[in-house]
GUMAR-806812 format. One record per residue (C-alpha): residue in three letters; residue number from 1; x, y, z. Coordinates in steps of 0.25 Angstrom, whole numbers, plus 5000, padded with zeros to 4 digits. Layout:
<rs>
   r   k   px   py   pz
 ALA NUM    X    Y    Z
...
</rs>
This chain:
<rs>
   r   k   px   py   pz
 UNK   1 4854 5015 5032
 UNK   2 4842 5006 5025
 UNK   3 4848 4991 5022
 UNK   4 4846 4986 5009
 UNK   5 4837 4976 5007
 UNK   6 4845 4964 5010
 UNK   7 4855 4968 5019
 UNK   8 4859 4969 5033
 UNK   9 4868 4976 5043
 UNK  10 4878 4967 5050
 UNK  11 4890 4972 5056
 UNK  12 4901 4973 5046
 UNK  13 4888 4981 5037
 UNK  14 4875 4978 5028
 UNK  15 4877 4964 5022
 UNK  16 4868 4958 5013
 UNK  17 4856 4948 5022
 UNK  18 4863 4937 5017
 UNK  19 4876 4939 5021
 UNK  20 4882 4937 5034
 UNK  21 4891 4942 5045
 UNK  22 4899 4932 5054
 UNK  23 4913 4935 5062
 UNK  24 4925 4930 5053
 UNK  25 4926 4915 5066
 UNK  26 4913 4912 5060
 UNK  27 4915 4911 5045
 UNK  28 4930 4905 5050
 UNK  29 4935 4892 5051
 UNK  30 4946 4898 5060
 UNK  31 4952 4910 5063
 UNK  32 4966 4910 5069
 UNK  33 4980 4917 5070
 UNK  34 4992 4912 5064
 UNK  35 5005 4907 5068
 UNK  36 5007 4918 5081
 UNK  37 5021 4912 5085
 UNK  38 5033 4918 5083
 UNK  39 5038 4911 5071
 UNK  40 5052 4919 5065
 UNK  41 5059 4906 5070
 UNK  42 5051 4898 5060
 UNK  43 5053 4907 5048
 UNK  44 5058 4901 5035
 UNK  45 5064 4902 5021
 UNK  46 5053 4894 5016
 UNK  47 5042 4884 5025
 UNK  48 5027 4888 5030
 UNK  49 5021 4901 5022
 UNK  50 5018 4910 5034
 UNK  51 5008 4923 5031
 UNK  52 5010 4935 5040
 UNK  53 5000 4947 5042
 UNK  54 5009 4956 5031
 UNK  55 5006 4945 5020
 UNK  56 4991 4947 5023
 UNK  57 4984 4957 5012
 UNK  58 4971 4960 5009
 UNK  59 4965 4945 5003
 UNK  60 4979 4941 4999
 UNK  61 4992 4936 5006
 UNK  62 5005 4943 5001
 UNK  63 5014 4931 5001
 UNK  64 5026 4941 4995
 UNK  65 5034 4940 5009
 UNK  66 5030 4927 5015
 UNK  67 5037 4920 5028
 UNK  68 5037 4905 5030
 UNK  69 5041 4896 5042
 UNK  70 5045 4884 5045
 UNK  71 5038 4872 5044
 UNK  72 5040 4865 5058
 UNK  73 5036 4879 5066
 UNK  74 5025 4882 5056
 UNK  75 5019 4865 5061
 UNK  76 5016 4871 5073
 UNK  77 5006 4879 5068
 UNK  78 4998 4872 5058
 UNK  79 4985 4874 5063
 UNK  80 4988 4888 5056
 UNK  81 4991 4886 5042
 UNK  82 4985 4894 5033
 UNK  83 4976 4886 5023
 UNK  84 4970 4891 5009
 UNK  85 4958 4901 5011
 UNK  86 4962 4907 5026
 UNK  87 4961 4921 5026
 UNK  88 4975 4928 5034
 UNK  89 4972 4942 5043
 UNK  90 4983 4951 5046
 UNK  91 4982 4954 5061
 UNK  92 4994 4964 5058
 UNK  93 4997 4973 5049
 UNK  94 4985 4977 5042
 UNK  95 4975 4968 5052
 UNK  96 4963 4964 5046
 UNK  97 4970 4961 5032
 UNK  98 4967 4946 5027
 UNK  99 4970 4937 5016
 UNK 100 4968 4925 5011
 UNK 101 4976 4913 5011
 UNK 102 4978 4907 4996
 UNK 103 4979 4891 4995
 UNK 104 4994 4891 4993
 UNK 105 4996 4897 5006
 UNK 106 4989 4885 5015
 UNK 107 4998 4879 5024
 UNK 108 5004 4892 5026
 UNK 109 5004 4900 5041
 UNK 110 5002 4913 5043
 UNK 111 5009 4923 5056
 UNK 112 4999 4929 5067
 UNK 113 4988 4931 5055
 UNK 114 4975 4927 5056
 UNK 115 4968 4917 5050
 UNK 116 4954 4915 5046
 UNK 117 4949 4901 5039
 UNK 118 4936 4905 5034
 UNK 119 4926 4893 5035
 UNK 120 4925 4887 5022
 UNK 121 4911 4888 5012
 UNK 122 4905 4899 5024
 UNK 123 4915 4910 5020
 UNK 124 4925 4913 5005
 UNK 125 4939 4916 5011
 UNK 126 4941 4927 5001
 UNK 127 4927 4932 5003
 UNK 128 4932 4933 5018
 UNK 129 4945 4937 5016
 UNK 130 4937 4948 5007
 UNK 131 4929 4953 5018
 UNK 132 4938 4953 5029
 UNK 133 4949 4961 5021
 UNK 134 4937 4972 5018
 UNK 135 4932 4985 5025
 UNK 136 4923 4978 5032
 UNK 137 4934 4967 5036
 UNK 138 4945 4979 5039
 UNK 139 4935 4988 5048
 UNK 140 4934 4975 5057
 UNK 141 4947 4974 5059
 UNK 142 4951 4987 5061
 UNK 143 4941 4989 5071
 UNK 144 4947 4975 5078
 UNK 145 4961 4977 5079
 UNK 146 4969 4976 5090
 UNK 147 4983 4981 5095
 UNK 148 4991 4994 5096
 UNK 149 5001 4998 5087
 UNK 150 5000 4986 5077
 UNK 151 4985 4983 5075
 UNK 152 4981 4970 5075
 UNK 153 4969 4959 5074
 UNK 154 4967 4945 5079
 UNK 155 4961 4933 5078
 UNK 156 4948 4936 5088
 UNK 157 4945 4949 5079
 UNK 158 4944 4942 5066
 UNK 159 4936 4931 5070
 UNK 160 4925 4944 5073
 UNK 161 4928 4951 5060
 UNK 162 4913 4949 5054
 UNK 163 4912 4944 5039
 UNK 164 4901 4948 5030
 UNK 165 4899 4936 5020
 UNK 166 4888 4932 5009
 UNK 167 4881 4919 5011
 UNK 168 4887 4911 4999
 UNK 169 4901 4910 4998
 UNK 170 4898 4910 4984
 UNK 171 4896 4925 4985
 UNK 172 4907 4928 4993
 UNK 173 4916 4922 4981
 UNK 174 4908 4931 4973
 UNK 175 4914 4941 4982
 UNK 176 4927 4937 4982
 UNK 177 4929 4936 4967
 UNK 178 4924 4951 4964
 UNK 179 4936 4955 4974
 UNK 180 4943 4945 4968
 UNK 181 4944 4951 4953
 UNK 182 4948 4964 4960
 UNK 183 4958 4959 4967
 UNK 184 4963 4953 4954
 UNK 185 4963 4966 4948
 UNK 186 4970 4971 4959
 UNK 187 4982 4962 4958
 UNK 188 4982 4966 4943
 UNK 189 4984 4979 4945
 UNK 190 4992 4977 4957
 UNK 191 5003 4968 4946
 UNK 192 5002 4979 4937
 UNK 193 5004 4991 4945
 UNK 194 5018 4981 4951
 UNK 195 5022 4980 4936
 UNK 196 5022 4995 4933
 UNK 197 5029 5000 4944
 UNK 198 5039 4989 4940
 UNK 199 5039 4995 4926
 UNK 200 5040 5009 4933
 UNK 201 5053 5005 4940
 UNK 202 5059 4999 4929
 UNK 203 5058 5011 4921
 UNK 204 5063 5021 4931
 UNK 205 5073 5012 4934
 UNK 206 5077 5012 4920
 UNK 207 5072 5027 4914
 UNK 208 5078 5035 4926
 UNK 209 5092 5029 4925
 UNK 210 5093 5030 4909
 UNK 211 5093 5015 4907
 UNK 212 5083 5015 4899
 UNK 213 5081 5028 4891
 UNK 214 5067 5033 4885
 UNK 215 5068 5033 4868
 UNK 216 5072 5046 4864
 UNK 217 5083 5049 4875
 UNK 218 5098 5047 4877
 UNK 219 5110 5054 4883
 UNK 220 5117 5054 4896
 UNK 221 5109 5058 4910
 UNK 222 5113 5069 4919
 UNK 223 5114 5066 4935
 UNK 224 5112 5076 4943
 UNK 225 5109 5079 4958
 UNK 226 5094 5084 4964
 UNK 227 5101 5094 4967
 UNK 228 5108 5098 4957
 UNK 229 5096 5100 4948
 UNK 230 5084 5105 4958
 UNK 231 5082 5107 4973
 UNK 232 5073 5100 4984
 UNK 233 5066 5104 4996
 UNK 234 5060 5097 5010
 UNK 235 5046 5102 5015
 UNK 236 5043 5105 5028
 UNK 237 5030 5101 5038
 UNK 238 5023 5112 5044
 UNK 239 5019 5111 5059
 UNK 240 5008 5102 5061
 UNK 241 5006 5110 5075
 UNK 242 5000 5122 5066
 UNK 243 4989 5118 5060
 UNK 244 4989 5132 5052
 UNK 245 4999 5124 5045
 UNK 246 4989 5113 5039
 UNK 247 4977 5111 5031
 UNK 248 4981 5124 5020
 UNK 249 4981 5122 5006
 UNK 250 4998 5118 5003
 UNK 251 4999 5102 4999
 UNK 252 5008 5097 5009
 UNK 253 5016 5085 5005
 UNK 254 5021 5071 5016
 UNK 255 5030 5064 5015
 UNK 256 5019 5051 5015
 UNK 257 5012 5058 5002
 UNK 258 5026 5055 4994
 UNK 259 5022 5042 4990
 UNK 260 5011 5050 4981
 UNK 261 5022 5049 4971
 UNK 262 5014 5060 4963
 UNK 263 5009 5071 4973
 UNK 264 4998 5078 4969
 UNK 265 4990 5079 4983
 UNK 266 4995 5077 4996
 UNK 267 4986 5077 5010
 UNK 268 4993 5089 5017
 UNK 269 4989 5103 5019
 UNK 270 4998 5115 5023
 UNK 271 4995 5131 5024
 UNK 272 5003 5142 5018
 UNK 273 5005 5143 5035
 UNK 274 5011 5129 5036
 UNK 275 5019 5131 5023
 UNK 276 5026 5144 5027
 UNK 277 5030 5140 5041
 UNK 278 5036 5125 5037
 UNK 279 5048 5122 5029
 UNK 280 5039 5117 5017
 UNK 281 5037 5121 5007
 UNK 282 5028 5121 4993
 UNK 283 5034 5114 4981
 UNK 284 5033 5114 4967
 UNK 285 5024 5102 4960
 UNK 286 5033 5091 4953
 UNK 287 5044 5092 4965
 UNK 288 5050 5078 4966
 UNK 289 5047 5073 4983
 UNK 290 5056 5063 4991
 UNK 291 5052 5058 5005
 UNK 292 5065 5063 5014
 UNK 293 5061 5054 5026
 UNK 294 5054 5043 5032
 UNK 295 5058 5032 5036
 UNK 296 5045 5026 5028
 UNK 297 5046 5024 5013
 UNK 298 5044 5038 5009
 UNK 299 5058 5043 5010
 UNK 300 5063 5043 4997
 UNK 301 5049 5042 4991
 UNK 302 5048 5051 4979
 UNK 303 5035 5062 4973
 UNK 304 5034 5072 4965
 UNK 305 5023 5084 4968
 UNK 306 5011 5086 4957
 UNK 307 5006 5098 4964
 UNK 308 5015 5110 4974
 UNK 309 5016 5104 4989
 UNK 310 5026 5107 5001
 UNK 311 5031 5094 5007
 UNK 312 5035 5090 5022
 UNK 313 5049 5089 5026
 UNK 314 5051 5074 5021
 UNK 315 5049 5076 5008
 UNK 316 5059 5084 4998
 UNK 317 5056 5091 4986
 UNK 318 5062 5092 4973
 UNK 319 5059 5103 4965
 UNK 320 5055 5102 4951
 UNK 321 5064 5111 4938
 UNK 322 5065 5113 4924
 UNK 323 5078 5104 4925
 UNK 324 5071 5092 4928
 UNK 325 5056 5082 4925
 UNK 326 5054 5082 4940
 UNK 327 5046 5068 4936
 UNK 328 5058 5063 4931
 UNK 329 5064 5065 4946
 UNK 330 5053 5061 4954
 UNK 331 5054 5047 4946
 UNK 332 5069 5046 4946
 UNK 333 5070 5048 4961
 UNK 334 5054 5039 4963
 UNK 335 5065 5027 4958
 UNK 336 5075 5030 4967
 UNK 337 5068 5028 4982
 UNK 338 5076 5018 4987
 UNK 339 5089 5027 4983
 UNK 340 5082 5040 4990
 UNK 341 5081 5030 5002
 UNK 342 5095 5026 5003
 UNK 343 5098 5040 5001
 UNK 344 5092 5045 5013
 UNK 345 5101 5048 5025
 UNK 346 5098 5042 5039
 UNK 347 5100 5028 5044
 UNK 348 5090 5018 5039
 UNK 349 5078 5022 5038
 UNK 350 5077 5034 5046
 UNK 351 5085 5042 5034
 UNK 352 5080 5054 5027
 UNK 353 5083 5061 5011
 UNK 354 5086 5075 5013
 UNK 355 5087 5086 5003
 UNK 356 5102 5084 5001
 UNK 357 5100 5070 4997
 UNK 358 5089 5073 4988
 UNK 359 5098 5084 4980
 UNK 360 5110 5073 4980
 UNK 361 5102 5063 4972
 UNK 362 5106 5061 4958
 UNK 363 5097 5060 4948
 UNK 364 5102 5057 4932
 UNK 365 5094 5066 4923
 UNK 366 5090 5064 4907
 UNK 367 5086 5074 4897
 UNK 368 5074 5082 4903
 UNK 369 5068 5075 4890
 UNK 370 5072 5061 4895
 UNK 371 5067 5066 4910
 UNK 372 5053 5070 4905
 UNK 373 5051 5055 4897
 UNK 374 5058 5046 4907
 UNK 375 5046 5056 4917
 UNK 376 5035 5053 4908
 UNK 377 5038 5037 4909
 UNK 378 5038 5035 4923
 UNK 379 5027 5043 4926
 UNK 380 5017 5036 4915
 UNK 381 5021 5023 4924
 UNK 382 5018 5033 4937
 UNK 383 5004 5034 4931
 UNK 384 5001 5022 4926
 UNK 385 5005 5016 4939
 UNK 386 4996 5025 4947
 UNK 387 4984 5021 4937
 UNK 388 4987 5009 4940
 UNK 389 4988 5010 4955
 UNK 390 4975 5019 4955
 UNK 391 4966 5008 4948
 UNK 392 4973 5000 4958
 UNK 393 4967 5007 4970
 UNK 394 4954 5009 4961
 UNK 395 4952 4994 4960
 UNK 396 4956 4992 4977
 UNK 397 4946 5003 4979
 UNK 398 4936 4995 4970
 UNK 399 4941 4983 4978
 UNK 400 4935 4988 4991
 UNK 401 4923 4992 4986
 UNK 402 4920 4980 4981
 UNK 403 4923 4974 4994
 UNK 404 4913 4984 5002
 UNK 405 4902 4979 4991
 UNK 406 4905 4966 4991
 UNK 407 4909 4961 5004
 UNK 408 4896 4967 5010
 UNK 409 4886 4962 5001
 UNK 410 4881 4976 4997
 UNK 411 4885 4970 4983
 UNK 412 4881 4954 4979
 UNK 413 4887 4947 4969
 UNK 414 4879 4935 4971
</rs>
């Protein structure tokens, strides 16, 4: 492909003439590993701030769940102390990942992380922080990990990891302000997404209980068992040895896919074949669907099908009738996860539902009037949440974009 006037290949891609490429060691002041010792001993109520790789996320620390040692252990190490400005790698985990340190956090230490001291008016630490946590950035480090089962990186690697930077720190500031402002409108988003759901589970907690009843509606609530007012059914999985089985034209529902929530697509394929030499079976749309088992979080989880599917084994199915809004049930039995998990036999977490516990559970019933409302309610909050969450992913998506423009110089804001 022709460059641009104005360009050139390097090797993380074309870059403007102007910029340059140098390993991370050369734009660093130091690049070394945190406090490696055990240090469990040292462990405190309150004392030394120390980060772990789990605290590290993409440009920002997650100070949520902190661990702090004690002050005589952590002297031993104060060659290591974090100041203002570092930028945190995860070696673990998800390796490759970094952050920034904020000011209030110098003096703290940080637990086999690595840490980089980017070199002062050659290199903005966010700037950097920026590139490193991009595409570029990532591919590095996924082609430079180390390890077997738990992947890793270390300090040798990094210090490789070539940066792509423009000659004025003043454009990179540029830089990191544009990614800035989105980030700014992701936290937003981010607040008001964790305020709705809130709102969501104050009014399931007080709609599908009658403690607080819609205007219009009174009178005393019937309970009644599952079973008492429909029946449920498990799928099956045909035999993935008979690959006449797969690729047909049946939807065929996982367990994994229950967290959906609303299913109107699901990845799997099954022939009439498959269908007719497994225990599955296809199912109406606007059946209510609980994970059986897992020792994951998905038993317990709760859907409802949009569109006719057949299901594995780990899922059962509760058929929709006239006797009930099937919406009012998928969102009475969504608010009771925890309660489906205790209910599950086993020991710890290797239980399981079946379908005799699924027909057992009692479920208080209103008016079908008061079901369809009480429905209508939760499932405007259901949409609005997922508006919000998709201009969520919308702005991330924007957000990477922005990144692969910016970060490459194949668009200047200076």
């Amino acid at each position: 492909m022709e460059l641009m006037p104005g360009y050139k290949r390097t090797e993380v891609g074309i870059v403007p003439d102007d910029w340059e490429v140098k390993p991370l060691h050369f734009l660093a002041e130091k690049i070394m590993v945190g406090i490696a010792s055990a240090a469990t001993h040292a462990y405190r109520n309150r004392g030394i701030v120390m980060f772990r790789n789990q605290n590290i996320k993409p440009g920002h620390l997650d100070d949520t769940d902190l661990l702090y040692i004690a002050e005589d252990y952590e002297a031993a190490f104060r060659n290591k102390r974090l100041k203002g400005g570092d930028l945190l790698t995860a070696r673990t985990g998800y390796p490759g990942t970094t952050s920034i340190v904020p000011p209030q956090y110098e003096g703290a230490q940080s637990f086999t992380t690595l840490i980089t001291r980017p070199r002062r008016g050659l290199v903005d630490s966010e700037y950097l922080c920026a590139f490193i946590n991009s595409e570029k950035g990532q591919q590095f480090f996924e082609q430079n990990q180390i390890g077997g089962g738990q992947k890793n990186v270390n300090a040798g690697s990094l210090k490789k990891l070539p940066v792509a930077f423009p000659p004025t720190t003043g454009e990179q500031e540029a830089i990191v302000k544009a990614l800035s402002d989105v980030d700014a409108l992701l936290a937003t988003l981010d607040q008001v997404i964790a305020k709705k759901r809130d709102l969501k589970q104050a009014a399931m907690q007080r709609l599908l209980t009658g403690k607080t009843r819609l205007p219009g509606f009174s009178g005393v609530w019937d309970v009644k068992q599952i079973g008492e007012f429909t029946d449920c059914t498990a799928g099956g999985t045909p035999s993935t040895l008979n690959s006449a089985y797969w690729g047909g034209e049946i939807p065929w529902m996982s367990s994994g896919e229950l967290h959906l929530k609303r299913v109107q697509y699901v990845e799997g394929r099954i022939t009439e074949l498959g269908l007719n030499n497994s225990s599955t079976k296809i199912i109406p749309s606007h059946c209510v669907l609980i994970g059986l088992a897992g020792q994951g979080k998905t038993r317990g989880t709760v859907a409802i099908n949009l569109i006719e599917l057949c299901t594995n084994q780990s899922i059962a199915a509760i058929f929709p009738n006239e006797s009930f809004n099937p919406e009012y049930l998928f969102h009475n039995l969504d608010a009771r996860y925890d309660e489906l998990r205790e209910l599950s036999t086993g020991d710890g977490g290797r239980g399981g539902l079946n379908l005799k516990i699924i027909k057992s559970i009692e479920i208080p019933f209103p008016s079908f009037e008061e079901q369809d409302a009480i429905a209508s309610v939760l499932s405007d909050l259901d949409a609005e949440l997922a508006a919000l969450e998709a201009r969520r992913d919308k702005t991330r998506n924007l957000k990477q974009a922005m990144m692969q423009e910016l970060l490459t110089g194949r668009t200047r804001l200076l």
